[in-house]
LUMNUKOL-55413 format. One record per residue: residue number from 1; residue in one letter; x, y, z of N, C-alpha, C in turn. Coordinates in steps of 0.1 Angstrom, whole numbers, plus 5000, padded with zeros to 4 digits. Example, Ala and Ser with C-alpha at 12.3 -4.5 7.8 and 13.67 -1.06 7.14 Angstrom:
REM LUMNUKOL-55413
resi resn n.u n.v n.w ca.u ca.v ca.w c.u c.v c.w
1 a 5132 4943 5078 5123 4955 5078 5132 4967 5078 .
2 s 5128 4978 5071 5137 4989 5071 5129 5000 5079 .
END
This chain:
REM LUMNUKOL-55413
resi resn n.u n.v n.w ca.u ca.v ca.w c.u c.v c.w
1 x 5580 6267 1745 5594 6267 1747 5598 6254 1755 .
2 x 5605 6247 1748 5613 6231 1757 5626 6233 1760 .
3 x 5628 6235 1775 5639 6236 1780 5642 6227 1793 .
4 x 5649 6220 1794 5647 6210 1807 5658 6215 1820 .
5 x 5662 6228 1817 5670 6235 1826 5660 6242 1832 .
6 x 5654 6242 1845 5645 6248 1851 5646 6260 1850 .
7 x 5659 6266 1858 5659 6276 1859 5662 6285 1848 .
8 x 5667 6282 1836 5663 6289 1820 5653 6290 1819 .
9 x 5647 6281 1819 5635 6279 1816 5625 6291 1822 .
10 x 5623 6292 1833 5616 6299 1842 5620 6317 1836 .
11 x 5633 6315 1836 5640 6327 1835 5639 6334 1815 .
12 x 5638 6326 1810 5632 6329 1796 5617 6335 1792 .
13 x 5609 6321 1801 5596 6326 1801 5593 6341 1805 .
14 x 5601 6343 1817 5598 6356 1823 5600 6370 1812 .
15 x 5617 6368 1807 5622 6373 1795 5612 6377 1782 .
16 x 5605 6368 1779 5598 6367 1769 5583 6369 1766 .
17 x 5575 6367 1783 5567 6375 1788 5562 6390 1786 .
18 x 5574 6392 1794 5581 6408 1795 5583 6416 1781 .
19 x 5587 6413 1775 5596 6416 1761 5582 6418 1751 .
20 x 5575 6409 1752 5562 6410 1739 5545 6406 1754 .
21 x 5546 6417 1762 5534 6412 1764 5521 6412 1757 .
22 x 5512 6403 1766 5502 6398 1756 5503 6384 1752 .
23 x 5515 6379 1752 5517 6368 1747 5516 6356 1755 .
24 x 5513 6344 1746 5511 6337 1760 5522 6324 1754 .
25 x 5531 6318 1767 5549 6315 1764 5543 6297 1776 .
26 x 5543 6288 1768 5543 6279 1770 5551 6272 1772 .
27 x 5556 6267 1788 5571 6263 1789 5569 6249 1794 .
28 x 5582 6238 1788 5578 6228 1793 5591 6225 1793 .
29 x 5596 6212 1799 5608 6207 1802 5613 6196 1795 .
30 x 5608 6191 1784 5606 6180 1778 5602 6179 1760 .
31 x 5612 6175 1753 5607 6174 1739 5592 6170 1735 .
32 x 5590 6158 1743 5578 6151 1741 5563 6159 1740 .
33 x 5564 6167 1754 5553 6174 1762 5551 6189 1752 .
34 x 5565 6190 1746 5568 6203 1735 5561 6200 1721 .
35 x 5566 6186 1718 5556 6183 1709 5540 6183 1707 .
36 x 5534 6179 1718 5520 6181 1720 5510 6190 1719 .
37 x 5523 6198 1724 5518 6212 1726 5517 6221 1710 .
38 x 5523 6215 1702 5529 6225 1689 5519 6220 1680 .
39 x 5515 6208 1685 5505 6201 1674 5489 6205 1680 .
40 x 5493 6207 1690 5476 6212 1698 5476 6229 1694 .
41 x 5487 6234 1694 5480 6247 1696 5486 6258 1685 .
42 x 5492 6253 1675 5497 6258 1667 5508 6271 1670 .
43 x 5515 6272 1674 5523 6281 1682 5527 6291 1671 .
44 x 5529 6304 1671 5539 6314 1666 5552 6310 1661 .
45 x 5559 6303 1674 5571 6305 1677 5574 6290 1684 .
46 x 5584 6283 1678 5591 6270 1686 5604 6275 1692 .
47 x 5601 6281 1705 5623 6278 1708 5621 6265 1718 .
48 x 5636 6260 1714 5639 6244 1720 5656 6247 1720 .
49 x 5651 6238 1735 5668 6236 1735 5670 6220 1732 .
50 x 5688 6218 1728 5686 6205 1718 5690 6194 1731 .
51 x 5696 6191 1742 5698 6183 1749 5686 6183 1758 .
52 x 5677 6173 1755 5667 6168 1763 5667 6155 1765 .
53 x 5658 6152 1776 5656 6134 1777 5651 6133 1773 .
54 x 5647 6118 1764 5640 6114 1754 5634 6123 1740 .
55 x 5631 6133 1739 5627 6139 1724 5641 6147 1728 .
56 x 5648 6150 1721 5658 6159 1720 5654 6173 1712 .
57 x 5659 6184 1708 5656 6195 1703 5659 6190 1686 .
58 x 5665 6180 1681 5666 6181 1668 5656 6173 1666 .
59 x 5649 6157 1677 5645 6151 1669 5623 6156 1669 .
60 x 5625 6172 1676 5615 6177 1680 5617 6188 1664 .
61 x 5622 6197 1659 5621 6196 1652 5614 6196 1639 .
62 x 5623 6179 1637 5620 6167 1624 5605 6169 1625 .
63 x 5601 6160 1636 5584 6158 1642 5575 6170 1642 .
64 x 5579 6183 1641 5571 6194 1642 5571 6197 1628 .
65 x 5581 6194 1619 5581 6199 1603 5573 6187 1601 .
66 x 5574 6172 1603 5571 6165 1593 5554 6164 1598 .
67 x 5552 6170 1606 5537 6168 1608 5530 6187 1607 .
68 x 5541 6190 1598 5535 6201 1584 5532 6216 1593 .
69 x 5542 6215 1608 5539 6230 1612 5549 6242 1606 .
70 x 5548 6249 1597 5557 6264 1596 5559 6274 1601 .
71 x 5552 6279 1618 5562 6283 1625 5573 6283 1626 .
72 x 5583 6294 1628 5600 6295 1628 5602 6286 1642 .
73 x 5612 6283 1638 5623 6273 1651 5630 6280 1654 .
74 x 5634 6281 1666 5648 6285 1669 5654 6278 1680 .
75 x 5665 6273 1676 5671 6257 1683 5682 6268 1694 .
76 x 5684 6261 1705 5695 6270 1718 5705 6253 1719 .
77 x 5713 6259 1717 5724 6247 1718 5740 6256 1723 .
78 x 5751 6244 1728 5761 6248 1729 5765 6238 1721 .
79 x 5761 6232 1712 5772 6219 1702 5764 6224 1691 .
80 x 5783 6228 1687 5787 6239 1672 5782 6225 1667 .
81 x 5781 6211 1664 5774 6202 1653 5763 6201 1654 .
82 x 5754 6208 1665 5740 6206 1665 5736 6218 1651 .
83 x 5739 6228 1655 5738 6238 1646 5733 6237 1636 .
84 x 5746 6233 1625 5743 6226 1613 5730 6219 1610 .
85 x 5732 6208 1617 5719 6200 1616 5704 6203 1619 .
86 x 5705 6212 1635 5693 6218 1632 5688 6227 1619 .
87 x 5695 6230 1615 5691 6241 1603 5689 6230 1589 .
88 x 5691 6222 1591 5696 6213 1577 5680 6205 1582 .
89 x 5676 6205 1592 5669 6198 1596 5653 6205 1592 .
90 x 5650 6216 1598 5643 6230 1597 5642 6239 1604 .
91 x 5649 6243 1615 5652 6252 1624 5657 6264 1617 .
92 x 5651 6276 1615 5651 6290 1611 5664 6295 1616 .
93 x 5668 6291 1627 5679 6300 1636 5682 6290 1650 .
94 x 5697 6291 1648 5702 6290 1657 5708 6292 1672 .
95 x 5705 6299 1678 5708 6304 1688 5726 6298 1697 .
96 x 5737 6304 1694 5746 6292 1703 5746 6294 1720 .
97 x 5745 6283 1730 5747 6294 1741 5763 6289 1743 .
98 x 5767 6298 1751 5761 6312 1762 5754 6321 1750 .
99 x 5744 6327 1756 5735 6338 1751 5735 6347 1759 .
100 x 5728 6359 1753 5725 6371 1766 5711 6372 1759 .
101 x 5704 6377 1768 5687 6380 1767 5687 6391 1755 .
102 x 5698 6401 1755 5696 6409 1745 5697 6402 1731 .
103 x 5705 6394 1730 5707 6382 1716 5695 6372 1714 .
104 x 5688 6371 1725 5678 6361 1725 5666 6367 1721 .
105 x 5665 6379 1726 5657 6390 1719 5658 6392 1705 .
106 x 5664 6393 1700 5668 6403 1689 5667 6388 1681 .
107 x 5670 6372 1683 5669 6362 1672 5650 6362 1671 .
108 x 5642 6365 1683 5632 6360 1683 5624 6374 1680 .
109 x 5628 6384 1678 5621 6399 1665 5626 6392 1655 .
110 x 5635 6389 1646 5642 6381 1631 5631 6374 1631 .
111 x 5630 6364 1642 5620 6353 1635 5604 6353 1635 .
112 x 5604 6367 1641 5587 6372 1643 5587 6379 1632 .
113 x 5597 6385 1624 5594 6392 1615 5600 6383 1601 .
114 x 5591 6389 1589 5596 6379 1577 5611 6387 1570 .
115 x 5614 6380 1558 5617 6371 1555 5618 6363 1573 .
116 x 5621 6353 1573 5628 6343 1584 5643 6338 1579 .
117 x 5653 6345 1578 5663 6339 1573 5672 6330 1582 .
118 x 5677 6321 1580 5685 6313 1584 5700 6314 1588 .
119 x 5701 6320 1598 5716 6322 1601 5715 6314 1615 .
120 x 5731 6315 1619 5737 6309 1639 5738 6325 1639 .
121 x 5740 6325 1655 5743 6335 1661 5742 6329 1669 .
122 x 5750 6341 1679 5754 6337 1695 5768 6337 1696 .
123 x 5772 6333 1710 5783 6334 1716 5790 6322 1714 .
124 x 5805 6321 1717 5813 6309 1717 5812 6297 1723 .
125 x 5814 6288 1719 5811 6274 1725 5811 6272 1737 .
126 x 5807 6267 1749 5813 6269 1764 5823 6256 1763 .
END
């Protein structure tokens, strides 16, 4: 998970912990360090949020498809144009925030489970 909001971040992991134990929820704060991670260890599951310094959530993504991983994406954004793009890009699902844990749940059973279809969901723009 690349989130450079600490305290989401912390607070997701715990979320997500919780929700599917057993699992092990690799959090970092940074596209870059997110990247490393996805090529080292072949993950399940990519969530990213898209405003980061330096790797951003879309251009993390691109780099995770074009270096041939198909794990589901699921991009957390509040820019209705990121949306689009992430999904156009290869992001399974969009998340918009504000979110609630119950929505964040329920995108990341969709994308644990197959098909993986491609919808937004979430709440209104802030």
């Amino acid at each position: 998970m690349a989130e450079d909001d600490p305290i989401v971040r912390m607070a997701t992991g715990v979320f997500l912990s919780t929700t599917y134990p057993g699992c092990v929820v690799f959090e970092t704060g940074n596209g870059a360090d997110a990247l490393k991670a996805c090529l080292a260890q072949s993950p399940s599951l990519l969530i990213t949020n898209h405003h980061m310094v330096g790797i951003n959530g879309l251009d993390l993504v691109r780099a995770v498809r074009s270096q041939g991983m198909s794990a589901p994406i699921l991009m957390l954004t509040g820019d209705p144009l990121v949306a689009d793009q992430a999904l156009g890009e290869g992001a399974n699902l969009v998340l918009r925030k504000p979110y609630t844990f119950e929505e964040l749940g329920a995108a990341v059973a969709q994308l644990l489970s197959p098909p993986n279809a491609r919808v937004v969901a979430g709440g209104p723009n802030p």
